[in-house]
C-alpha positions as CSV (number, residue, x, y, z in Angstrom):
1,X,-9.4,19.5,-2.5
2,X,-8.2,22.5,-0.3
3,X,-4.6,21.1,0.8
4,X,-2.8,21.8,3.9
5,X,-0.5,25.0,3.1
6,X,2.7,23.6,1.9
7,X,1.2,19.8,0.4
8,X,3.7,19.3,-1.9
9,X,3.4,15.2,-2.0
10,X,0.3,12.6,-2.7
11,X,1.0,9.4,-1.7
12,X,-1.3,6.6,-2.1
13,X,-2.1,3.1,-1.9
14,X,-3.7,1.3,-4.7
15,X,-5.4,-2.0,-4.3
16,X,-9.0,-0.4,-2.8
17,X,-7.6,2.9,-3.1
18,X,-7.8,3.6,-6.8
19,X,-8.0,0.3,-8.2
20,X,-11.0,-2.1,-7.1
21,X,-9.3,-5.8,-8.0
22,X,-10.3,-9.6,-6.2
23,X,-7.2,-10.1,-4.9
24,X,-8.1,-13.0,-2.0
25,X,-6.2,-12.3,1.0
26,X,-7.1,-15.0,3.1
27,X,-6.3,-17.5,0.3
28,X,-2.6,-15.6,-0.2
29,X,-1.7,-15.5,3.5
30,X,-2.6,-19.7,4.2
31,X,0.1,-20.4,0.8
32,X,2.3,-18.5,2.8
33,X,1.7,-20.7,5.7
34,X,1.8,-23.5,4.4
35,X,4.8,-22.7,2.3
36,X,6.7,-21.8,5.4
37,X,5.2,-25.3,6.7
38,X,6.7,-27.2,4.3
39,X,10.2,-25.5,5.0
40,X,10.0,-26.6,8.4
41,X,8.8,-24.0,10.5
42,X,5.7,-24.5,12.9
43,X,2.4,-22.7,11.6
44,X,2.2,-21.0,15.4
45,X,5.3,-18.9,14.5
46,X,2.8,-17.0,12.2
47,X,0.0,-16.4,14.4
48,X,-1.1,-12.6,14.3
49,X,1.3,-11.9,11.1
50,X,-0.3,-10.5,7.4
51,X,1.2,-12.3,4.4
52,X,4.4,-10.0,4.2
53,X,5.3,-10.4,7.7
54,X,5.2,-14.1,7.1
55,X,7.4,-14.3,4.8
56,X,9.8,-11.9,6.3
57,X,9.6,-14.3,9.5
58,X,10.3,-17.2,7.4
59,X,12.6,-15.8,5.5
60,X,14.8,-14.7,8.8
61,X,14.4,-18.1,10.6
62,X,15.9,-19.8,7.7
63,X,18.5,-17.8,7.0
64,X,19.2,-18.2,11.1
65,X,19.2,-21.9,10.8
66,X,21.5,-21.8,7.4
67,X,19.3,-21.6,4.7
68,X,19.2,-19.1,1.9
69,X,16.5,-17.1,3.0
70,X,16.5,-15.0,0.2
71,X,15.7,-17.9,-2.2
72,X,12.9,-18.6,-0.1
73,X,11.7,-14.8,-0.5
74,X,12.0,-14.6,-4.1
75,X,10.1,-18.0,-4.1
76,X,7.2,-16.4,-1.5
77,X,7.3,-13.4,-4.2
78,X,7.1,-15.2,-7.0
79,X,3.6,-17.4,-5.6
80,X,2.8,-14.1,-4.5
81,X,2.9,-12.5,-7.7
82,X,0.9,-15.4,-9.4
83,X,-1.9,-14.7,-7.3
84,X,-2.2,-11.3,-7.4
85,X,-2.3,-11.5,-11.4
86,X,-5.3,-13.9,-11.3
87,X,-7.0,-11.3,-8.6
88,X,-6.2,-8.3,-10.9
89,X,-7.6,-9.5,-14.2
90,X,-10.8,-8.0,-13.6
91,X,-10.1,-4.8,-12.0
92,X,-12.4,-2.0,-11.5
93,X,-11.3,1.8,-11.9
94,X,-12.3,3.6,-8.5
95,X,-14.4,7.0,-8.5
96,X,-13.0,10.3,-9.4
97,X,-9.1,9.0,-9.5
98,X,-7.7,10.0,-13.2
99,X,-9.7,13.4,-12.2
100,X,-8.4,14.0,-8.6
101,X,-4.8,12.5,-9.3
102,X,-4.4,14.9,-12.5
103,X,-5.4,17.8,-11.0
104,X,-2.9,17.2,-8.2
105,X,-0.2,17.1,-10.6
106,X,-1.3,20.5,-12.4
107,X,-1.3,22.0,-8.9
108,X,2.5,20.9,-8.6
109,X,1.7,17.9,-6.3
110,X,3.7,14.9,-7.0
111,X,1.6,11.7,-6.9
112,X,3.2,8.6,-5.4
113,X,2.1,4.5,-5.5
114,X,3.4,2.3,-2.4
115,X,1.9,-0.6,-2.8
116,X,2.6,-3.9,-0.9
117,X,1.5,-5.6,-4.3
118,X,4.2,-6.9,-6.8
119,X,5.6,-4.2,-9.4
120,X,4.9,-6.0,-12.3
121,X,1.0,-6.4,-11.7
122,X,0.6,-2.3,-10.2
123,X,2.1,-1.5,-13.2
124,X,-0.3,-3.1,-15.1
125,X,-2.8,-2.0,-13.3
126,X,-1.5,1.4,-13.4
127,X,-0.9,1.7,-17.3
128,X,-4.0,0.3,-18.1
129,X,-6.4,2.5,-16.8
130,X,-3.5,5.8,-17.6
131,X,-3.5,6.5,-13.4
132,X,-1.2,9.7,-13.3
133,X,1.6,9.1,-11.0
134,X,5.0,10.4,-10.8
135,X,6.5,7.1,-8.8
136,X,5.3,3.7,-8.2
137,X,7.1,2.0,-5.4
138,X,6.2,-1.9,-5.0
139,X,7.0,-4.5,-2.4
140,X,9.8,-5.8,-5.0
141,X,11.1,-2.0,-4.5
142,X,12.1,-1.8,-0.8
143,X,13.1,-4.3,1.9
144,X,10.1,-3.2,4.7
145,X,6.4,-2.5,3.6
146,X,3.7,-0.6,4.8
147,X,3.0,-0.6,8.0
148,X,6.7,-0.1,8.6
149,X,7.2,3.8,7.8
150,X,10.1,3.6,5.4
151,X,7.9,2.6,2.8
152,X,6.6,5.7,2.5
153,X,9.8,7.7,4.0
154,X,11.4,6.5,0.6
155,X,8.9,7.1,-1.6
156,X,8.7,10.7,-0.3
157,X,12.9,10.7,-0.6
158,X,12.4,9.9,-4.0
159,X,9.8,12.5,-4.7
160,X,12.6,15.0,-3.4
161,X,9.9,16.0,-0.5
162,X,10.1,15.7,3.3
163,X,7.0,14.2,5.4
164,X,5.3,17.2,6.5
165,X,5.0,18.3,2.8
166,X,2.8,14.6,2.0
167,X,-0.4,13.6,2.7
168,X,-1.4,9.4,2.9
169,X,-4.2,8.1,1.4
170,X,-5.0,5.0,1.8
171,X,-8.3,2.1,2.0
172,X,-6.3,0.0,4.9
173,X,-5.2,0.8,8.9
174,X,-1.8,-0.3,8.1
175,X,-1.5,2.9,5.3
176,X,-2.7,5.3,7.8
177,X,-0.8,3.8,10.3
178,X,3.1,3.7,8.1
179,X,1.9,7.7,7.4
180,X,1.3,8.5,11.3
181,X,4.5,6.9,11.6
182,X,6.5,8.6,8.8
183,X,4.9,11.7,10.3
184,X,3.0,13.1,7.4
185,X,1.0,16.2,7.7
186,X,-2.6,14.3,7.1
187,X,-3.8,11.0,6.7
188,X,-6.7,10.3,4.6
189,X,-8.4,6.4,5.2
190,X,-10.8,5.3,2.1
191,X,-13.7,3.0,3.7
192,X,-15.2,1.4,0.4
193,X,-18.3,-0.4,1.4
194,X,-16.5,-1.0,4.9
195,X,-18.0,0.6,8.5
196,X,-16.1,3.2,9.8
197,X,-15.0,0.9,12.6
198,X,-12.2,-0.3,9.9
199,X,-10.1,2.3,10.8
200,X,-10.1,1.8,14.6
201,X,-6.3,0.4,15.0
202,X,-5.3,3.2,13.7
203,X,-7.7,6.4,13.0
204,X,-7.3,8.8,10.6
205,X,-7.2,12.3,10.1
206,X,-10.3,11.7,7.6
207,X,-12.4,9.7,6.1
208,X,-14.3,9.1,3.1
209,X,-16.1,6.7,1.0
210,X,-14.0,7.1,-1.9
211,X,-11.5,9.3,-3.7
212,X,-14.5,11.3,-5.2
213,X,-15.5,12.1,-1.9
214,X,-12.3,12.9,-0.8
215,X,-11.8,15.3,-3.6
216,X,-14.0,17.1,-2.2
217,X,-12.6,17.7,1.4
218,X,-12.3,21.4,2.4
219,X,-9.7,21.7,4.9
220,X,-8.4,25.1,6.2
221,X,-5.4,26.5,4.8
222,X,-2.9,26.5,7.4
């Protein structure tokens, strides 16, 4: 791929990104509900929120009524984690990742991993198919996740880089969406088997099937 003059930083997402895995979503965000049900908050209070944002709503209004919110968290986290094991034990290497990723880091690129998924599984993941990376960041990592921008304003802290040195590369809205935000020089949205219309909260700068594909993007110099 012909980089953006200056591209010093790859960050990318991995479930759908490089990693195909069976994580189910829908059955992850109603244990959240109904976990936060159970703790006596009403199921409305959720209405519009992904799975993190649930938590971190429940987690706030019970710690404002005098619980120990974090408990609660590390409880949500720990569910959490459960089920994204069972959705990762069949995973699928994606197209042209070891290839693209490695040839990144020969060009002096430093590849980063935020992930809203547990540590312990992306590593997995990540060790067992050998995905070059220079830094994994997990939702165990930082307090706010993708879409919030610091996920990725971190991650590119860590990688000793500033934003418009970093590209975002990522298979959901809410990726493209925390690197508009973060105010990376390009955003790059991975459709999968997905219309194009997926990306229509938040558009990016390109995008492609998969990482193959996107390997493949020639993009002027300057």
């Amino acid at each position: 791929m012909n980089l953006p003059r200056g591209i010093k930083i790859a960050l990318f997402d991995l479930d759908g990104t490089l990693i195909e895995t069976h994580i189910d979503f829908r059955a992850m965000r109603r244990a959240m509900v109904e976990m936060a049900v159970e703790s006596g908050i009403p199921e409305d209070r959720f209405d519009g929120r992904d799975i993190l944002g649930i938590v971190d709503a429940a987690t706030e209004e019970i710690a404002r009524n005098g619980g120990d919110g974090e408990e609660y968290r590390r409880h949500a986290f720990a569910l959490l984690e459960e089920m994204e094991a069972v959705g990762c034990s069949q995973p699928n290497l994606l197209p042209g990742i070891v290839e693209w990723l490695s040839e990144l880091q020969a060009n002096g690129v430093r590849v980063g991993v935020v992930t809203r998924n547990s540590r312990r599984v992306s590593a997995e993941l990540l060790t067992r198919f050998h995905v070059p990376h220079d830094l994994l960041l997990s939702r165990d990592d930082v307090r706010k996740t993708k879409p919030d921008p610091s996920h990725l304003l971190e991650a590119i802290e860590k990688l000793s880089g500033i934003p418009s040195e970093t590209i975002m590369v990522g298979d959901h809205w809410m990726d493209i969406q925390a690197g508009k935000a973060a105010g990376v020089a390009l955003t790059i949205g991975v459709l999968g088997n997905r219309s194009p219309d997926w990306f229509n909260p938040c558009p990016p700068d390109h995008i492609v099937r998969d990482l193959a594909e996107a390997s493949r993007i020639e993009l002027p110099p300057a």
